[in-house]
N, C-alpha and C positions, 0 to 999 in steps of 0.2 A: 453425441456431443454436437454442441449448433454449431454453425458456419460463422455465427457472430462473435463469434471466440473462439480463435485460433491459438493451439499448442505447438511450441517448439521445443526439444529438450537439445541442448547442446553440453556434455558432459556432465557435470551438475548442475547445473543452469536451466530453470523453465524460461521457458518464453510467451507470453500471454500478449495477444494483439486483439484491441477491441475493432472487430471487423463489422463495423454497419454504417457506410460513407450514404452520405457526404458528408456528415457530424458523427456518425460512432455514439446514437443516442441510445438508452440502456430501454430495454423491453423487459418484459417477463420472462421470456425465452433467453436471453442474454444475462438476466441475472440469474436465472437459475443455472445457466450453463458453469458462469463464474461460481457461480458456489460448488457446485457440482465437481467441479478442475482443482480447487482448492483441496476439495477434501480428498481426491486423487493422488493431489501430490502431498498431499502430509503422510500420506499412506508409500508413497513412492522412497524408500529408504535410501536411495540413489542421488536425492533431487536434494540439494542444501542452498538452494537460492531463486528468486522467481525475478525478471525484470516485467513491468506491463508497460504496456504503449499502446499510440491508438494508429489503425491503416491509416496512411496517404499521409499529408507535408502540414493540412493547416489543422486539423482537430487532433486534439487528445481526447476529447470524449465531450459533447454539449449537453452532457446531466440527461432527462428523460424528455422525451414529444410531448410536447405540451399538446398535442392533439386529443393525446390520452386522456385529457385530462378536462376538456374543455365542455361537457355535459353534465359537470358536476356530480358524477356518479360516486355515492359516499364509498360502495362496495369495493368500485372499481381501486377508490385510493385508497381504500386498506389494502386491500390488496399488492399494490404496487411498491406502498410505504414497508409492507411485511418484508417484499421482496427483495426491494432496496438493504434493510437493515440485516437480512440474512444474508445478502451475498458482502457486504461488507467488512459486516462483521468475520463473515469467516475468511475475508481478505487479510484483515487484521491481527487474527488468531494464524495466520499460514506460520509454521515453528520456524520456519527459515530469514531469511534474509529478503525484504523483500524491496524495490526501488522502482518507482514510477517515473518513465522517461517521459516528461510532457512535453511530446512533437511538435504543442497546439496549443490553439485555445481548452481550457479547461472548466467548463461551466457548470454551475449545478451539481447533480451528481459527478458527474467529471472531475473537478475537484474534489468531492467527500469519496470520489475512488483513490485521488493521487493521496489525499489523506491520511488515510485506512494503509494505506505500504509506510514503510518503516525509514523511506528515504525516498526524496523527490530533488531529480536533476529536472532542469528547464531549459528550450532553447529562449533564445533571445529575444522570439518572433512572438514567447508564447504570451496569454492574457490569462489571468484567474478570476472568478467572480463567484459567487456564493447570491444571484439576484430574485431567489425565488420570488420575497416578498415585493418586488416589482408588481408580480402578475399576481399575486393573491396566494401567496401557497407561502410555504417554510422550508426549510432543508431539513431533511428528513430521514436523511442517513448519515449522522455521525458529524453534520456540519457546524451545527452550536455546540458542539463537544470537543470536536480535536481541536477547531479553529480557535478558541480560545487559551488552550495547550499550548498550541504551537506560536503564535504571536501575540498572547497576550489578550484581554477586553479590550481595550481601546480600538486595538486596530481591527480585530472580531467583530466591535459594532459596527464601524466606516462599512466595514462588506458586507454585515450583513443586514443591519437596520438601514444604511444610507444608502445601498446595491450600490456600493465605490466598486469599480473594475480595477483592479490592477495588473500593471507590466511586469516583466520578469526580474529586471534590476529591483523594483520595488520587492516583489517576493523575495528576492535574495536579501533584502537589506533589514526587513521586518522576520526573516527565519520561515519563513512560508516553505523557502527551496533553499535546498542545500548547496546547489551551485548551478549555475547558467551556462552555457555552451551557445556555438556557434549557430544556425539553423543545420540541419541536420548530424546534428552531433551528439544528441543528448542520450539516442541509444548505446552506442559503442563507452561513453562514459556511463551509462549505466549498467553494461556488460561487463566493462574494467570491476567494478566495484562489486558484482557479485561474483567476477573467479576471484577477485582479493576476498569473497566470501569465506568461497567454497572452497581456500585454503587452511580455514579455519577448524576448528573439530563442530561437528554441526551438533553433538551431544550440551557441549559448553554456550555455542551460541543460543538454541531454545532458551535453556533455563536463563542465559543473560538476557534474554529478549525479555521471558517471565518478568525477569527481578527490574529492568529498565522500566517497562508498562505496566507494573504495580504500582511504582512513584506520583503514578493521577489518581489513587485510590483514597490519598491524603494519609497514609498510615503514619505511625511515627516514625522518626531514625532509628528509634529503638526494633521497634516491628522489621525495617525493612532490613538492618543488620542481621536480624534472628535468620528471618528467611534469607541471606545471602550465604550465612553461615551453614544452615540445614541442606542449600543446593548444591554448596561447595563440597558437602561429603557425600551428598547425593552423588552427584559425580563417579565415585569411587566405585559406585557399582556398574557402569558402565564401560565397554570393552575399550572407546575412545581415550578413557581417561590414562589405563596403562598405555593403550599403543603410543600417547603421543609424547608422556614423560620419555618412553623408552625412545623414541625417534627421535628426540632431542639427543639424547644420551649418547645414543648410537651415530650422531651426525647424519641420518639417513630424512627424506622425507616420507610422514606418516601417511600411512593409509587409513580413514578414518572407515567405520562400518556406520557411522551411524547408529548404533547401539550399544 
């Protein structure tokens, strides 16, 4: 595992900190790492929640070194672009709960990492930008995709045809983030939210994540009923489903297996 990703587990709870100051910008080694941790913990039957955040007070992450990039090597950016959508995507796909604490500025990839998590708290201090086409490039992990998900065209183009930067009030106000926090506060409200996770049976949260993130596939009502219906007895064969009816039943709190 790289040094540029850092694991914590705290009861069910992962901990991912993107370790490469004085920006936390993403390499090959760092995304492979991240992908690499993801599919650890999906595998980790234990783990029902991940929060990410970036080392130190002022970055969450400043997307990838534009150093990398600055010889115009076609090979070099496939490769990077490969990298980028692999470790993202399997950000994206992690079956748990997942909440990006943005410490910082969030640029570039940095943002199409807070993205890619399933919920993003922000401190106060922090900034967002999507500016690749500034410098000649495009976002190229999942940024002309989610960002129009989450707040719409209109304000998807401002960030990313016009490279508008925005503040954290504005991300809260366009649905960017989920909610603002103090300067240093956006971890411990991202911690709160994933032990309110991993209260949850992590069997039912997967297939709810499933049934939530199939909703951009454009299917019908009809389609996404069918499938809410098929996961709901899906359910039934798993050991969460008895234990937590009966914990209820029993006034006792459940113990989920994960299975």
């Amino acid at each position: 595992m790289s040094e540029l990703i850092q694991l914590e587990k705290r009861d069910h709870t992962a901990i991912i900190t993107i370790n490469n100051p004085p920006a936390n910008t993403w390499t090959l080694e760092s995304l492979k790492a991240l992908e690499e941790t993801i599919e650890a913990l999906n595998a980790d039957r234990n783990i029902f929640a991940l929060v990410v955040t970036g080392q130190g007070e002022k970055f969450f992450s400043a997307g990838a070194d534009l150093k990398s990039f600055a010889d115009g090597d076609i090979a070099n950016a496939e490769l990077m672009g490969k990298a980028f959508g692999r470790a993202f995507s399997a950000l994206s796909r992690f079956r748990g709960v997942s909440i990006a604490a943005v410490n910082g500025y969030a640029m570039g990839g940095g943002l199409e990492c807070a993205m890619a998590c399933d919920i993003r708290i922000a401190e106060e201090h922090a900034q967002m930008a999507l500016p690749e086409a500034t410098v000649g490039l495009l976002p190229c992990a999942g940024g002309t995709q989610n960002l129009p998900w989450l707040v719409g065209e209109g304000w998807a183009k401002r960030m990313i045809l016009c490279g508008e930067r925005i503040k954290a009030d504005k991300a809260l106000s366009i649905g960017l983030v989920e909610e603002v926090m103090p300067s240093g506060a956006a971890f411990d409200k991202a911690l709160e939210l994933a032990e309110m996770a991993g209260k949850q049976s992590p069997s039912s949260v997967a297939r709810c994540k499933t049934l939530v993130m199939s909703a951009r596939d454009g299917r019908s009502h009809d389609d996404g009923w069918r499938m809410e219906r098929e996961l709901f007895v899906d359910l039934f064969r798993t050991e969460d489903q008895r234990e937590g009816v009966n914990a209820f039943l029993e006034k006792r709190a459940p113990e989920w297996k994960n299975r």
